[in-house]
C-alpha positions in Angstrom: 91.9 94.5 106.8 95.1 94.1 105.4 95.4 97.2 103.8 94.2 100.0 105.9 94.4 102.8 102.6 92.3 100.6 100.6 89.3 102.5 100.5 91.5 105.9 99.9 93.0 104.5 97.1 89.9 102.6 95.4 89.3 105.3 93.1 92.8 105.2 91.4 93.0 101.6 91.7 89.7 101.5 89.2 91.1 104.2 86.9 94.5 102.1 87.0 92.6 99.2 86.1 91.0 101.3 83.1 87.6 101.6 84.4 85.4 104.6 84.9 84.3 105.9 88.5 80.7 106.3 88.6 80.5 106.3 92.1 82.2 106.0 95.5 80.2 105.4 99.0 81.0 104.9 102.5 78.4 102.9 104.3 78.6 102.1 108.5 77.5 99.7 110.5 76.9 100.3 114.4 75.9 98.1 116.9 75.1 99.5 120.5 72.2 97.6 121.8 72.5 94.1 121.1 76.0 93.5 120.4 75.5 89.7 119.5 76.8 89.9 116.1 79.7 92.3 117.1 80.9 90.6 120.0 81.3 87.2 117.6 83.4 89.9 115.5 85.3 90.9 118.7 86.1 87.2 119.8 87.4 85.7 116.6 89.6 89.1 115.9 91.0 88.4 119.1 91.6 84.3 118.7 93.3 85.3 115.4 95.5 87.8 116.8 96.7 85.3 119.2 96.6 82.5 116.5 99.0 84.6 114.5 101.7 85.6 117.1 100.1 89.6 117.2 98.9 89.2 120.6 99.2 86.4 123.4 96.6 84.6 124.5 96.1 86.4 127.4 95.8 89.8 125.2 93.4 88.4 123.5 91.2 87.0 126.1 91.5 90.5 127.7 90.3 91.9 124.8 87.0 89.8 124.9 86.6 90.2 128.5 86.7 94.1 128.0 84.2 93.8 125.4 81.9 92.3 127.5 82.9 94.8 130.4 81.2 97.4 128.0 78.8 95.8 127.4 77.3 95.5 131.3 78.5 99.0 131.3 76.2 100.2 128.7 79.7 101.8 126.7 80.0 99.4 124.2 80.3 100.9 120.6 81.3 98.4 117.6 81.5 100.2 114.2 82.2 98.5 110.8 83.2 100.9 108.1 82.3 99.6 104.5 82.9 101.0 100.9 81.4 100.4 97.7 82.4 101.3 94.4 80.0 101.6 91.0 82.4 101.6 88.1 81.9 101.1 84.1 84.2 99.7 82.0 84.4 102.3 79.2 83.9 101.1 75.1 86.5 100.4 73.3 
């Protein structure tokens, strides 16, 4: 994500936009068991990292490797936060 306040700030970004806030929601999406999806989400996080200079290669190949430490372990949590917002555009 490249803004991290996003979410916080939805609301007034709506308003801003002159829209109506009908709603807000935070939604989550865990995976603990079979970590096939998140692990794909682990792997190309990591390979982009590295691709953009954030992390070296080795970083990020640590960072898979861990993953799939946890994973044997029986510790691996992968959380995705989402938001969604219901606006109406008001008459005019």
């Amino acid at each position: 994500m490249h803004d991290p306040l996003l979410v916080r700030r939805l609301p007034a970004l709506i308003r801003g936009a002159g829209w109506q806030v009908v709603s807000t929601r935070s939604h989550g999406y865990v995976e603990t068991g079979d970590t096939r999806y998140m692990l794909t989400l682990v792997d190309r996080g990591a390979e982009a990292l590295a691709a953009a200079g954030a992390v070296t290669s080795a970083t990020a190949e640590a960072l898979k490797e861990e993953a799939r430490r946890r994973v044997e372990a029986g510790t691996f949590f992968g959380h995705i936060a989402y938001a969604s917002a219901i606006a109406r555009k008001p008459p005019t």
